[in-house]
RODO-2510 file (C-alpha; in nm, 4 decimals, decimal comma):
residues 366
     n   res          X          Y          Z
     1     x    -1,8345     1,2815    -0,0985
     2     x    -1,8634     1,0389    -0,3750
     3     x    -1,5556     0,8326    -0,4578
     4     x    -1,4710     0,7192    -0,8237
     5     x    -1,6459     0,4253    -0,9191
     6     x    -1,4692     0,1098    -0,8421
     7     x    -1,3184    -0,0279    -1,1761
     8     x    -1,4411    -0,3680    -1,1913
     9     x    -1,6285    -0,6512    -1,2879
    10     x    -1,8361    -0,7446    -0,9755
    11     x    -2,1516    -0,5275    -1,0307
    12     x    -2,3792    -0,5016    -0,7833
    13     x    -2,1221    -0,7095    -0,4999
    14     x    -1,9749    -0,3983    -0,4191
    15     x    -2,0721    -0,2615    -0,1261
    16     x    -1,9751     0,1699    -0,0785
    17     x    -1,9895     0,1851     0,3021
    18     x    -1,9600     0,5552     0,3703
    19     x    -1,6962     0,6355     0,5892
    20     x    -1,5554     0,9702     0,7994
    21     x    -1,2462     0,9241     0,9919
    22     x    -1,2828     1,1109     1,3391
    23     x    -1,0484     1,4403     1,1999
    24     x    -1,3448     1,4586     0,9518
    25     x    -1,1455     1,3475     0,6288
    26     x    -1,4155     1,1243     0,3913
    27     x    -1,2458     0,7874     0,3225
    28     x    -1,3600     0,5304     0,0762
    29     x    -1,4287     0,1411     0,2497
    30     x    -1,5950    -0,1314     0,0306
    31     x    -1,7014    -0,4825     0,0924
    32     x    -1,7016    -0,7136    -0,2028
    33     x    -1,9591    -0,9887    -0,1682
    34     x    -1,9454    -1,3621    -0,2071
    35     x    -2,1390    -1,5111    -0,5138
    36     x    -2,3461    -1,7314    -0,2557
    37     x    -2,3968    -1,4756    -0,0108
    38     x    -2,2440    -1,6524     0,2942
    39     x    -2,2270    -1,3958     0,5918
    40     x    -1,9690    -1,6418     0,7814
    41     x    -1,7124    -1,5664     0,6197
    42     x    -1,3260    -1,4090     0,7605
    43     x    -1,3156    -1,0570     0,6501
    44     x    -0,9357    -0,9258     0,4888
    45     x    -0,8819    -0,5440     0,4805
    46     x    -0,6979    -0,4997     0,2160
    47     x    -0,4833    -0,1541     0,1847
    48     x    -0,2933    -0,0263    -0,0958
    49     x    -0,0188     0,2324    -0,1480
    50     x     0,0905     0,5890    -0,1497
    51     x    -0,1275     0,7657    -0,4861
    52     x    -0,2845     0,4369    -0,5840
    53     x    -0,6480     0,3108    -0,4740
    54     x    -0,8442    -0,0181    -0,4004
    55     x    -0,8743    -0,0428    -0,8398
    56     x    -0,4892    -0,2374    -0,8376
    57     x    -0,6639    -0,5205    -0,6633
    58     x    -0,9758    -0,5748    -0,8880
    59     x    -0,8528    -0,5362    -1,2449
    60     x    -1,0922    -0,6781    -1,4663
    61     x    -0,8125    -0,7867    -1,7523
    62     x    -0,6620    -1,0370    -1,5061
    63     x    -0,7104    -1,2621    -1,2010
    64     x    -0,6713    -0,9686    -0,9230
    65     x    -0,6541    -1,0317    -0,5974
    66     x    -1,0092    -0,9850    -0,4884
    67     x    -1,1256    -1,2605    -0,7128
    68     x    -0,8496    -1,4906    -0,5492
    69     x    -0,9425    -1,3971    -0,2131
    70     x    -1,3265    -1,4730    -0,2752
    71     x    -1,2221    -1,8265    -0,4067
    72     x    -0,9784    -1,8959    -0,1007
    73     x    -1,3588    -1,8245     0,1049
    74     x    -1,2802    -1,4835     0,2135
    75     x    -1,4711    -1,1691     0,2501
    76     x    -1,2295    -0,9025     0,1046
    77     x    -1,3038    -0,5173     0,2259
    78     x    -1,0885    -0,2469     0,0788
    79     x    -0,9919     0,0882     0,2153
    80     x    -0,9407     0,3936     0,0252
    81     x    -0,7306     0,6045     0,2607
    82     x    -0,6543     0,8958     0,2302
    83     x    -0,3574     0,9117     0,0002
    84     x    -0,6058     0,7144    -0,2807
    85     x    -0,6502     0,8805    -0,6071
    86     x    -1,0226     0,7519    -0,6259
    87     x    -1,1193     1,0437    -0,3393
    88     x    -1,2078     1,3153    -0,5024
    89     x    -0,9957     1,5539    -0,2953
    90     x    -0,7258     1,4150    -0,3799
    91     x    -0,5772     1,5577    -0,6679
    92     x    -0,6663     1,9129    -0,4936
    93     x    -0,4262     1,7376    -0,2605
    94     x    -0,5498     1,7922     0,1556
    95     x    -0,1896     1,7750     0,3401
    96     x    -0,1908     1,4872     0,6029
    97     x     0,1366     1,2793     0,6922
    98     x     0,1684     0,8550     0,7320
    99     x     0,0803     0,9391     1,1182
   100     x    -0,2347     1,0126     1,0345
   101     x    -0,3420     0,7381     0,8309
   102     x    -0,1825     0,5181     1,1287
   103     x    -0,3779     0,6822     1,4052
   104     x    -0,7135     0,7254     1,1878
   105     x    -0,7748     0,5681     0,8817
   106     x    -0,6865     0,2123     0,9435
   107     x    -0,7745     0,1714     1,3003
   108     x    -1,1139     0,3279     1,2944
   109     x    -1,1415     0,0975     0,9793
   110     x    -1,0384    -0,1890     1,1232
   111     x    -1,3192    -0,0903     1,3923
   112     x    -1,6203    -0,0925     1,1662
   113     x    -1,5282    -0,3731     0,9622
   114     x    -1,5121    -0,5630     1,3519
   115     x    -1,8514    -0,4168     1,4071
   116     x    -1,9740    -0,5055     1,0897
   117     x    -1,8355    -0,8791     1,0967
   118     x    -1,9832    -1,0058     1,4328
   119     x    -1,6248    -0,9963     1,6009
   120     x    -1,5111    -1,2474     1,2768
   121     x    -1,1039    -1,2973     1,2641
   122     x    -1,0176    -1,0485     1,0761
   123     x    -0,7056    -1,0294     0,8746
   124     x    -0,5230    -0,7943     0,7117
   125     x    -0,3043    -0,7761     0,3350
   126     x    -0,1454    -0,4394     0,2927
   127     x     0,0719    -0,3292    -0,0099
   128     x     0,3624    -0,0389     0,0270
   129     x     0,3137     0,2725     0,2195
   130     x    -0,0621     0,1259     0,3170
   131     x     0,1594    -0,1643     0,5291
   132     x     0,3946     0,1149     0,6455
   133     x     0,1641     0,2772     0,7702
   134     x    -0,0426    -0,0561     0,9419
   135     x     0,3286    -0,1016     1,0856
   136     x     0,2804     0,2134     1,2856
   137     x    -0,0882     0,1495     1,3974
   138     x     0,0085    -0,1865     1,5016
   139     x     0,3422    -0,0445     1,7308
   140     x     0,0595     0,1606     1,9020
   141     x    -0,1705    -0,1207     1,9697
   142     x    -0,4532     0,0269     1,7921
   143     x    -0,5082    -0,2436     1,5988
   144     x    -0,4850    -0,5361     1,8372
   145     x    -0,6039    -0,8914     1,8025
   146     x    -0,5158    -0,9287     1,4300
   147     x    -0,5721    -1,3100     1,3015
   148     x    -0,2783    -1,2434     1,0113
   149     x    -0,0672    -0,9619     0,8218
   150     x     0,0698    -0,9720     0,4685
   151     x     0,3419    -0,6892     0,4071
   152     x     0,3910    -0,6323     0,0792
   153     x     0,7344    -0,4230    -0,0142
   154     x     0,8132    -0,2611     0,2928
   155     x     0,7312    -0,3124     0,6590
   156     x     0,8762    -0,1590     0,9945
   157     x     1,2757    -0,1036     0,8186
   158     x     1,1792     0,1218     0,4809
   159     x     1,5530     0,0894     0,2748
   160     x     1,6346     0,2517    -0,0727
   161     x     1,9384     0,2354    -0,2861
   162     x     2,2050     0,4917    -0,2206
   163     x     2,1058     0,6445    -0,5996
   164     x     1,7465     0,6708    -0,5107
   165     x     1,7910     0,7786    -0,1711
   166     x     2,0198     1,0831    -0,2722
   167     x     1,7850     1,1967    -0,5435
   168     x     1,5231     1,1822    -0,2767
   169     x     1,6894     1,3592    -0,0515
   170     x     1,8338     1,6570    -0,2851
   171     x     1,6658     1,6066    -0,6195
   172     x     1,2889     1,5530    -0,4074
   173     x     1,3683     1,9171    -0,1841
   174     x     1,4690     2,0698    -0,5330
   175     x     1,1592     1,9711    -0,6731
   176     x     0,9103     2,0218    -0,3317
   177     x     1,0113     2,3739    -0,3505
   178     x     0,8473     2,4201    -0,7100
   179     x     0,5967     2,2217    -0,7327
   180     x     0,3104     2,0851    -0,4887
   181     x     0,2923     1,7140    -0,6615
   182     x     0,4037     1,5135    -0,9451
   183     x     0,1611     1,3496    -1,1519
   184     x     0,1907     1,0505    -1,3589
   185     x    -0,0706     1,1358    -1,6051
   186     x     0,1203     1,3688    -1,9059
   187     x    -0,2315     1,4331    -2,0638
   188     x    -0,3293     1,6374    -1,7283
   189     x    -0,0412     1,8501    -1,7546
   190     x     0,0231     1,8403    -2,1333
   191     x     0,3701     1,8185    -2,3003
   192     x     0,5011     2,1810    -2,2641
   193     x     0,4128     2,2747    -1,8675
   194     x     0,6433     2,3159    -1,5889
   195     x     0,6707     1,9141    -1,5673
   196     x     0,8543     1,8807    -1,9146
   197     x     1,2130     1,8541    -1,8123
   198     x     1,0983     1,5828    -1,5442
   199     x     0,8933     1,3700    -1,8120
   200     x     1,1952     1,3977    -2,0665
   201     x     1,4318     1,2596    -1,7821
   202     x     1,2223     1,0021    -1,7107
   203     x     1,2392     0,9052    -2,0725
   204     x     1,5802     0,8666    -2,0712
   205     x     1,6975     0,4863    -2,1253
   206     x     1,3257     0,3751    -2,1413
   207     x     1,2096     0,0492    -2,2968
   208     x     0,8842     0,1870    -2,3034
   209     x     0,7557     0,5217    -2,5525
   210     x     0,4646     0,5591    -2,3015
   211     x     0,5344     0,8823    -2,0775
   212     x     0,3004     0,7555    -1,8326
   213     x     0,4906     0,4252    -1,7651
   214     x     0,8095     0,5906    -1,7900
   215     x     0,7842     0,8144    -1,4686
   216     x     0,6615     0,4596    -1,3023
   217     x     0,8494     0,2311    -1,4320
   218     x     1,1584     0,4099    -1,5640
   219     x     1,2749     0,6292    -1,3183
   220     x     0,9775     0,6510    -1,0218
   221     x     0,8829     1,0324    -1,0447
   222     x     1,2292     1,1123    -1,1309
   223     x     1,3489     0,9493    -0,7965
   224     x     1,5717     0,6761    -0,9400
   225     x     1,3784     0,4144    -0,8167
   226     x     1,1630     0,1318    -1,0405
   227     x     0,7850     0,0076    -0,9522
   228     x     0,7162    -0,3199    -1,2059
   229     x     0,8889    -0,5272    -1,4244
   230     x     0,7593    -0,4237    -1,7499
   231     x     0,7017    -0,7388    -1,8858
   232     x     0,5017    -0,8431    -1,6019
   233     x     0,2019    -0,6070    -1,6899
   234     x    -0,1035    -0,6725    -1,8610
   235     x    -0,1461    -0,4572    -2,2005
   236     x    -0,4449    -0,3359    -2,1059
   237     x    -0,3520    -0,2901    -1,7374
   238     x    -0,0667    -0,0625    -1,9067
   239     x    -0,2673     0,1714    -2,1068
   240     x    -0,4611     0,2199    -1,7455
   241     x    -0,1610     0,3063    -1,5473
   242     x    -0,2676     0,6926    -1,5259
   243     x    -0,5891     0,5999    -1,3980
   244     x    -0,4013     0,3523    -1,1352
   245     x    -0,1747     0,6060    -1,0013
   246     x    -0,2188     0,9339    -0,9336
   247     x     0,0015     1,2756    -0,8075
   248     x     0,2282     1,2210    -0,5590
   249     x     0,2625     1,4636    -0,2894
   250     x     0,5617     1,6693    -0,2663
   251     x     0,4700     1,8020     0,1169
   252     x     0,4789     1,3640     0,1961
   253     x     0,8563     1,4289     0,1058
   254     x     0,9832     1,4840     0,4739
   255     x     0,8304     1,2374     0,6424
   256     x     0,9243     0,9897     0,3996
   257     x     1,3096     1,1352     0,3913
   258     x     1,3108     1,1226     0,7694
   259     x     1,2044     0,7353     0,7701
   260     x     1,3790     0,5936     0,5106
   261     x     1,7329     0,7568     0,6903
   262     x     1,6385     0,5800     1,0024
   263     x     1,5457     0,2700     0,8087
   264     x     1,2702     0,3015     1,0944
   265     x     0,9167     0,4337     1,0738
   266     x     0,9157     0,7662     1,2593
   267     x     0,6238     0,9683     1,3671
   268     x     0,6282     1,2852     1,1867
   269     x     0,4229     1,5363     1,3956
   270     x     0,6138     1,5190     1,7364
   271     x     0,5081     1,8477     1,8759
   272     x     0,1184     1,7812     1,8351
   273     x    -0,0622     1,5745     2,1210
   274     x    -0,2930     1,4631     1,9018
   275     x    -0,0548     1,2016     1,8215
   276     x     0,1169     1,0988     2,1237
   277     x    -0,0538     0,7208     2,0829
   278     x     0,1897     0,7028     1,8449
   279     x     0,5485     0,5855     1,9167
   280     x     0,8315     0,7852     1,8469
   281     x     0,9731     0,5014     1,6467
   282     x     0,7740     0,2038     1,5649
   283     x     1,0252    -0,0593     1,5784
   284     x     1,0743     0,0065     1,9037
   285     x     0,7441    -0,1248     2,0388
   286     x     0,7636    -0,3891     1,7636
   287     x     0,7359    -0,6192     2,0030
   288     x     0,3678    -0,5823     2,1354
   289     x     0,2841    -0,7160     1,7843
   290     x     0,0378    -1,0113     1,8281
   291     x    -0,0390    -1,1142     1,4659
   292     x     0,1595    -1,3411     1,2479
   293     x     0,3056    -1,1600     0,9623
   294     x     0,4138    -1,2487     0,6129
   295     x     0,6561    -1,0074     0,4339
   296     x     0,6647    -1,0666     0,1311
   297     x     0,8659    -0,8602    -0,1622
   298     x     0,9742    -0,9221    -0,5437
   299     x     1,3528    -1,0223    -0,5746
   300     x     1,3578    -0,7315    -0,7976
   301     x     1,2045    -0,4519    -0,6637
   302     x     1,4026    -0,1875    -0,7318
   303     x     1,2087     0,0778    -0,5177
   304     x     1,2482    -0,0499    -0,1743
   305     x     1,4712    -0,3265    -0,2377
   306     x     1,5722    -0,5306     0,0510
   307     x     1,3143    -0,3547     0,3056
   308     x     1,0947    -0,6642     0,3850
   309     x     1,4399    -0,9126     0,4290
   310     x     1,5869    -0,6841     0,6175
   311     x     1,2974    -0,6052     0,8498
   312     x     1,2792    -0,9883     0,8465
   313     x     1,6491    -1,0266     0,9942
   314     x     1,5714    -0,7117     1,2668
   315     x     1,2788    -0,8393     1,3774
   316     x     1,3904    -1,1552     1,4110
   317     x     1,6927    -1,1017     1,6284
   318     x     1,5423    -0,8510     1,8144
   319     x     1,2353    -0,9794     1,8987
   320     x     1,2501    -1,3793     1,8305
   321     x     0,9016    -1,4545     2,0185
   322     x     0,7733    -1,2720     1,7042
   323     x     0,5862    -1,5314     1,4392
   324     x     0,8081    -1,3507     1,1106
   325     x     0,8272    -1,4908     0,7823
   326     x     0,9606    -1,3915     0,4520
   327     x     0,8836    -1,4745     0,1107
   328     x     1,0522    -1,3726    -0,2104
   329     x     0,8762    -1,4213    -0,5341
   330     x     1,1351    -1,4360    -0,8003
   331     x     1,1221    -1,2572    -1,1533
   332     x     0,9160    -0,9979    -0,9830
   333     x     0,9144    -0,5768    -0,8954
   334     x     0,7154    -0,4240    -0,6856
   335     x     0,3407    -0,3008    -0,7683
   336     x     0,3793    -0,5991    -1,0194
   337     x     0,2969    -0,8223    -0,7241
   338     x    -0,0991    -0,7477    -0,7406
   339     x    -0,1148    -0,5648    -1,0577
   340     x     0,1674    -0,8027    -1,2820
   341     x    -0,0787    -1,0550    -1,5411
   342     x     0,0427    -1,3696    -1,3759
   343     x     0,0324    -1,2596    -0,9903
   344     x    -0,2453    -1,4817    -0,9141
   345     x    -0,0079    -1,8302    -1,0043
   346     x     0,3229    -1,6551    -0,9233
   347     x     0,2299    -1,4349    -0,6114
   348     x    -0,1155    -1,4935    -0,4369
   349     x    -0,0207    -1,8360    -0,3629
   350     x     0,1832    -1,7506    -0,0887
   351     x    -0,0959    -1,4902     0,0903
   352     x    -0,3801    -1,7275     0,0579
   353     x    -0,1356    -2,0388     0,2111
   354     x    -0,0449    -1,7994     0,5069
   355     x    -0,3853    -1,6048     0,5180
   356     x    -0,5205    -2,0205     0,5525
   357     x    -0,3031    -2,0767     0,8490
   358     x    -0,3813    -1,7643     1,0003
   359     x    -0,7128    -1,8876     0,9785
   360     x    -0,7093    -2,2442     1,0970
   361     x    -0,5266    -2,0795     1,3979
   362     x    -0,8097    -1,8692     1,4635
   363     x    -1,0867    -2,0951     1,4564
   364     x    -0,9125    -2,3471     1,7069
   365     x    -0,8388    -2,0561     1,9784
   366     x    -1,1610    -1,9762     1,8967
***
C-alpha cells in the first residue's frame, strides 16, 4: 500500500516507515527529520482526527505544527491511522470502530517509534477523535510510560450541544440508513447526486459560497455542529479543505452516539474477546494514567464544546493525584487550532511550554 504523498515542504526529511497493524490493516507512520540531523532528539507522535490525515499539521502556506515542533528540538512522527483520508482504502471505506484504533494503531505505534528511538521520552500531541481514541489506549495501559499528552478538543468526557447531539442521534440514523459516508468534497459527488439536499442544507445561513467549507464549517456534515472559525483559515489552506478532509463514515455513527450519551468513552465491540484489554468505560480506569496531560480546546469550538473543561473538572475531582491542566485559547474553533493561519503565535505556544516541561521532567528522572 502506498499512502498519498505527504503535502509539504520538507522534501527528502520525510521518512515513509511502512507500517501493518497486527489485524493486518496498512497504516501510514512518518518521521520528519531535523535540518542538522541530530539522532538525540525526544520523539512526539502526533495523531490527528476522524477523516483527516497527518497533511493538517504540515501545511506549507503557514507555520504548521511540524515546523514548530522541529524548532522547539523535537523529532515529530505522525500516524496515519486508520480513519486518515491519505490511505488509499479509505474512501472504499474498511469498517473498524475507535476500539480498534485504541487497541492497534496507536499502541503498536507507539511501540516502533520506542524501538526506533533508543527508549527516548517519547511524547505524545493528539487532535480530536485521534486523542479520544489515545484516551482509551491509555485507560488500558497499553501505552504506559508516556513523558507528556496534549488533548486537543476532546479527551476522556466527549460533550455536544443538545442541537447537535439530537441531529446526531435522529438526523445521523436517518442518514446511516441511506448512505455509507458523507463526503466533503461536492466535485466527487457532483451537484445533482443523492447528497444534494444535504449540501443545500448545509448552505443555509453560510458566510461562505464554497460547498466544501460549508458542510465543515457551516453545519459539520449536516450535524449542527461547527469545525473553524472562518476567519481563522489561511486562503489557500481553504481552497484545500477537500483534500484535508475526507468521507466520514456513517457505520462510525453508533459508537460515536453511544459515547457522546455517556459523556464517557465506551468500548464498542463488547461481545468480541479480541478486545477485552479494553475497559468497558475508560474513565473508569482513568486513574492508572501516568503522563501529564494538557487539554487544551478553542473557547469557541462549537463541535465539542466544553469536552476538554469538563473532562478537566471530572478528572480532577475524581482522581486529584492526576497532573491535569487546561488551556483555552480564545478567538478560536476547533480544527482551527493546527490548521487556523496564526496557530503557531496563538496556539502552539502552549504545547511546546508543556511539551518543554514534560521534557525537563524526563531527563532529570532519567
Amino acid at each position: 500500500m502506498t499512502p498519498r504523498p505527504l503535502h509539504s515542504a520538507l522534501g527528502d526529511r520525510v521518512e515513509e516507515i511502512p507500517f501493518t497493524a497486527s489485524d493486518g490493516t496498512e497504516l501510514a507512520l512518518c518521521r520528519i527529520a531535523s535540518e542538522d540531523g541530530a539522532a538525540d532528539r525526544p520523539p512526539v507522535l502526533v495523531l490527528h482526527g476522524l477523516t483527516a490525515s497527518s497533511d493538517m499539521f504540515t501545511l506549507p502556506e503557514t507555520r504548521n505544527l511540524v515546523d514548530v515542533l522541529l524548532d522547539a528540538g523535537y523529532e515529530p512522527w505522525l500516524l496515519d491511522w486508520r480513519g486518515s483520508c491519505r490511505l488509499p482504502y479509505n474512501e472504499g471505506r474498511e469498517r473498524y470502530t475507535f476500539d480498534d484504533v485504541a487497541l492497534y494503531d496507536i499502541p503498536e505505534a507507539v511501540s516502533l517509534i520506542r524501538e526506533r528511538t533508543d527508549g527516548r521520552p517519547l511524547l505524545v500531541v493528539a487532535h480530536c477523535i485521534g486523542a479520544l481514541c489515545l484516551s482509551m489506549s491509555m485507560a488500558a495501559g497499553l501505552v504506559p510510560g508516556l513523558a507528556g499528552v496534549v488533548a486537543q478538543g476532546v479527551f476522556l468526557t466527549p460533550k455536544m450541544s443538545w442541537k447537535t447531539r439530537a441531529r446526531l442521534h435522529f438526523g445521523g440514523e436517518l442518514l446511516r440508513s441511506r448512505v455509507a459516508t458523507i463526503p466533503t468534497d461536492i466535485r466527487k459527488v457532483g451537484l445533482w447526486s443523492k447528497y444534494s439536499l444535504l449540501f443545500a442544507e448545509v448552505s443555509l445561513g453560510a458566510e461562505c459560497k464554497d460547498p466544501n467549507c460549508q458542510i465543515l464549517q457551516n453545519d459539520s456534515w449536516g450535524v449542527g455542529g461547527s469545525l473553524f472559525e472562518h476567519d481563522n483559515i489561511h486562503p489557500v489552506t481553504h481552497d484545500r479543505l477537500a483534500d484535508l478532509y475526507g468521507a466520514v463514515p456513517m457505520w462510525i455513527l453508533p459508537h460515536l452516539r453511544g459515547i457522546e450519551l455517556a459523556h464517557s468513552v465506551l468500548r464498542f465491540n463488547t461481545g468480541d474477546g479480541r478486545y477485552d484489554a479494553l475497559p468497558a468505560n475508560a474513565l473508569d480506569e482513568a486513574g492508572r494514567t501516568e503522563a501529564p496531560l494538557l487539554l487544551l480546546s478553542g473557547s469557541d469550538n462549537r463541535f465539542w464544546y466544553d469536552s476538554n473543561k469538563l473532562c478537566h473538572e471530572v478528572l480532577s475531582s475524581r482522581y486529584p493525584q492526576l497532573d491535569v491542566r487546561y488551556a483555552e485559547v480564545p478567538g478560536y474553533g476547533h480544527l482551527d487550532t493546527f490548521i487556523g493561519r496564526n496557530a503557531a503565535l496563538d496556539v502552539f505556544g502552549h504545547i511546546v511550554d508543556f511539551l518543554d516541561e514534560c521534557r525537563s521532567v524526563a531527563a532529570a528522572g532519567v
